[in-house]
C-alpha positions as CSV (number, residue, x, y, z in Angstrom):
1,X,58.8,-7.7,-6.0
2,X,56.9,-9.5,-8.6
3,X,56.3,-13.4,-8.3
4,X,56.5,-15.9,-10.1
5,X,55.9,-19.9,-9.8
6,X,58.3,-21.6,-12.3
7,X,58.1,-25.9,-12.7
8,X,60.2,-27.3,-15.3
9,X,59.6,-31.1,-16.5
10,X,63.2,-32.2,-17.6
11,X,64.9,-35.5,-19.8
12,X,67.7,-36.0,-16.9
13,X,69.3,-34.1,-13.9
14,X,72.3,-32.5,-15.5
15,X,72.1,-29.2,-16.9
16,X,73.3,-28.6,-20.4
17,X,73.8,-32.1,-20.9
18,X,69.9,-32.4,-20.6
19,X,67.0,-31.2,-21.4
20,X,63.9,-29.2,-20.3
21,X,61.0,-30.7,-22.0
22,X,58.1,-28.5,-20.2
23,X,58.2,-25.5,-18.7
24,X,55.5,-23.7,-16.7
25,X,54.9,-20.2,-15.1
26,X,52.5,-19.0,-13.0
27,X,52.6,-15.2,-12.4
28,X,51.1,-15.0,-8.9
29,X,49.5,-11.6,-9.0
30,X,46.9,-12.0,-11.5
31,X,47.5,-16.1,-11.4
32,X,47.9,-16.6,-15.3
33,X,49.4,-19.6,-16.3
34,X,51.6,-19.8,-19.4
35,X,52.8,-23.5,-19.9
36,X,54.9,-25.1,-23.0
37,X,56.1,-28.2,-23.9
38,X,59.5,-28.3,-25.8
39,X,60.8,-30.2,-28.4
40,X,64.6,-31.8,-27.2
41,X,67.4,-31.9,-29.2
42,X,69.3,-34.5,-28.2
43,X,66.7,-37.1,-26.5
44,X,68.7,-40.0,-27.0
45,X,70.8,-38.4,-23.9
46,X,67.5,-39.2,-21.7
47,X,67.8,-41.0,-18.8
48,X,65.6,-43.7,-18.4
49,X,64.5,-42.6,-14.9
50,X,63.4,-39.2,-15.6
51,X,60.9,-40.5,-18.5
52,X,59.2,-43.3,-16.3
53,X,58.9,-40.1,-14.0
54,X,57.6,-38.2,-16.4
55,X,55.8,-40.7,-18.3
56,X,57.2,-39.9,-21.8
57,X,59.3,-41.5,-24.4
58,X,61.4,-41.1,-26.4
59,X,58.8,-39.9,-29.5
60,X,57.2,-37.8,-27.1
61,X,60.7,-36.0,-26.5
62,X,60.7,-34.7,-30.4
63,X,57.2,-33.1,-30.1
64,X,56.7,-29.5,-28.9
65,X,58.0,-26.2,-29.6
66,X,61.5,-25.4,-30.3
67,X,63.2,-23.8,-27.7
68,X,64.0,-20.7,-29.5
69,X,60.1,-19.5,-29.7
70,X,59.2,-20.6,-26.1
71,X,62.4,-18.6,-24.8
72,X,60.6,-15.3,-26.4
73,X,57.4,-16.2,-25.1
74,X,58.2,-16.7,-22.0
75,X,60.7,-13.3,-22.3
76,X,57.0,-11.9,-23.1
77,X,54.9,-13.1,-20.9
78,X,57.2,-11.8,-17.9
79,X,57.6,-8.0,-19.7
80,X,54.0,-7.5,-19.4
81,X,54.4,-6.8,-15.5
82,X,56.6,-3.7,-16.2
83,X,59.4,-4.7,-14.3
84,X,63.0,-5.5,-14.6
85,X,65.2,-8.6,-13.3
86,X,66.0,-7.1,-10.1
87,X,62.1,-6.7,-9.2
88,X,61.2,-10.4,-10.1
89,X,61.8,-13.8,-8.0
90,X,61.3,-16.5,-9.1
91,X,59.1,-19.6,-6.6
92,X,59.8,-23.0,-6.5
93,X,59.8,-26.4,-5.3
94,X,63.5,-27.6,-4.8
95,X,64.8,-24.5,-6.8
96,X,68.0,-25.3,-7.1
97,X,67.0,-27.8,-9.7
98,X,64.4,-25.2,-11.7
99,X,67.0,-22.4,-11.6
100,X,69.9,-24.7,-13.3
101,X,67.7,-25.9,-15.8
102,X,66.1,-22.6,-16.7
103,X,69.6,-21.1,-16.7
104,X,70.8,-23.5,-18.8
105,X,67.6,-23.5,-21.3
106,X,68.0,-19.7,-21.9
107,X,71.3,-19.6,-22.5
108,X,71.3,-22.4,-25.4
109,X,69.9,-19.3,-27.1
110,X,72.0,-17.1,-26.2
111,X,69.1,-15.4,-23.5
112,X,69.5,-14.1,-20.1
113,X,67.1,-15.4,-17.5
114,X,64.8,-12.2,-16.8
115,X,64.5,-12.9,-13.2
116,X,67.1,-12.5,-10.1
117,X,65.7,-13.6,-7.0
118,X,64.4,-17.2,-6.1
119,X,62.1,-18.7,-3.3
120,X,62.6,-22.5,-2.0
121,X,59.2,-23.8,-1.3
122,X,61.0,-26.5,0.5
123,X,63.0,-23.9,3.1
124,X,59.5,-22.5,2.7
125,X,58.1,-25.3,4.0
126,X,60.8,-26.1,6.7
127,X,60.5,-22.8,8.2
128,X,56.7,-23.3,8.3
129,X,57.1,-26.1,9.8
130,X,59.0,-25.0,12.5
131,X,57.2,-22.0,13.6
132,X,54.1,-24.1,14.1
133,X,56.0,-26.7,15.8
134,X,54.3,-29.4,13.6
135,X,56.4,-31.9,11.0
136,X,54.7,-33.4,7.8
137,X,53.3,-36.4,8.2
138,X,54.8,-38.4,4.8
139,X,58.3,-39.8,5.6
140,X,61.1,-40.5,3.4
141,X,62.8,-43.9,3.1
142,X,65.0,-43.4,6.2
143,X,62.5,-41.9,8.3
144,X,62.6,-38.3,7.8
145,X,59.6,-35.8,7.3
146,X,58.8,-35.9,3.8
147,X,59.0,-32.4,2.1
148,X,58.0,-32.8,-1.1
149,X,55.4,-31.3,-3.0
150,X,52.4,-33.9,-2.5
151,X,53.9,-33.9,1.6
152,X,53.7,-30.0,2.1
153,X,50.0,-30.0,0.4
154,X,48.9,-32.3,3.0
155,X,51.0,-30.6,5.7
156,X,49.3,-27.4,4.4
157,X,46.2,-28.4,4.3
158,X,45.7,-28.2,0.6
159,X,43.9,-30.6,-2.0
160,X,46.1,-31.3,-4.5
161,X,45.1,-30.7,-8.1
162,X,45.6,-33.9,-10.1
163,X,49.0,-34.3,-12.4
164,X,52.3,-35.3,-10.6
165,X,55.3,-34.5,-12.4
166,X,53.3,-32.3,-14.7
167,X,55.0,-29.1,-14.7
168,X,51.2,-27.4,-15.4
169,X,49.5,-29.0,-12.5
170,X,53.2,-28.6,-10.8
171,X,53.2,-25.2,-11.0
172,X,49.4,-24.9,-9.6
173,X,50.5,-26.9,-6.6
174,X,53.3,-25.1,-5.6
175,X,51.4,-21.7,-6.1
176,X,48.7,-22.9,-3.7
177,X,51.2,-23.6,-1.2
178,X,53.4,-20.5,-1.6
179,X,49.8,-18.4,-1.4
180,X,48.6,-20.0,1.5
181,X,52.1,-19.6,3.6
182,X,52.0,-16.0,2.5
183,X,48.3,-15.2,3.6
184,X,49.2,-16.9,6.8
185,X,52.2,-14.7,7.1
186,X,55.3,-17.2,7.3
187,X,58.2,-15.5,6.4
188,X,59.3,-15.9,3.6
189,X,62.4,-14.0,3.1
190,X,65.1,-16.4,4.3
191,X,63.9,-18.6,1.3
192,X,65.6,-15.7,-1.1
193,X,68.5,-16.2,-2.8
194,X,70.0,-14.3,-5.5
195,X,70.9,-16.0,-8.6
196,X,71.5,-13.7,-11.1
197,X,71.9,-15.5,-15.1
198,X,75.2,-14.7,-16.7
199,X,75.8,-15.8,-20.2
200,X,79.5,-16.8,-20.9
């Protein structure tokens, strides 16, 4: 199985409705990084939320490359490992949310998603977690162990690299953590799931 670390930088929370506005890959056995920013089509759809996450406006939304071109690039970049869907999966934090929006991204051209399997680095994390019988530190507004991506660096151990919600530096994060759990041997395989990309 070939991995990859996927972090997209989105205009909202619904797929199709709204856009991904940066996309970045980290292919985890050589640790190349191919990252793109991507002009929107419809930014006036942007919730208002998203950008102050983000940190962009609405002019920064009509800037980057058009989806088309970073589709085929990113089609490229994941044919160099010699491999075909079946034999890629795909790592990231909260991947539900990555998976709809890269599923939704390829198909506005017409693309299928070249990869089949992905890995949860929050069940990562949860099951990491638990076999050491230690809890992140970081709590959430009601109390619970925080598991987001800055909470599992410092539960990890890990420095984070400077860049929040900046699916480049997003993407390095999450690869650190994913490469440390997997030298340390945490299993990893009940944070699988299949989600194969069907157009139509």
């Amino acid at each position: 199985m070939s991995y990859y670390i996927v972090d997209t930088e989105t205009n909202g929370l619904k797929p199709g409705w709204h856009e991904v506005t940066e996309i970045s890959i980290v292919r985890c056995s050589d640790r190349t990084q191919l990252t793109r920013r991507i002009k929107c089509r419809f930014p006036e759809r942007s919730n208002d939320i998203a950008l102050e996450i983000t940190g962009k406006t609405i002019p920064d939304l009509l800037k980057g490359n058009e989806k088309l071109d970073v589709v085929k690039r990113c089609n490229e970049f994941f044919e160099e490992d010699g491999k075909d869907p079946e034999s890629r999966c795909m790592v990231a934090h909260r991947a539900s949310f990555d998976v709809s929006h890269c599923h939704s991204l390829w198909a506005e051209v017409n693309e299928v998603f070249p990869a089949h399997h992905w890995m949860d680095t929050i069940k990562f994390a949860q099951d990491w977690s638990k076999k050491i019988g230690v809890l992140p530190e970081e709590k959430t507004k009601t109390g619970n162990p925080s598991f987001k991506l800055a909470s599992v660096l410092k539960f990890a151990g890990i420095k984070a690299m400077p860049g929040q919600h900046n699916a480049g530096s997003d993407a390095r994060n999450t690869y650190l953590f994913w490469k440390k759990g997997m030298d340390l041997g945490i299993d990893h395989l009940p944070s699988i799931k299949p989600y194969r990309h069907k157009i139509g």
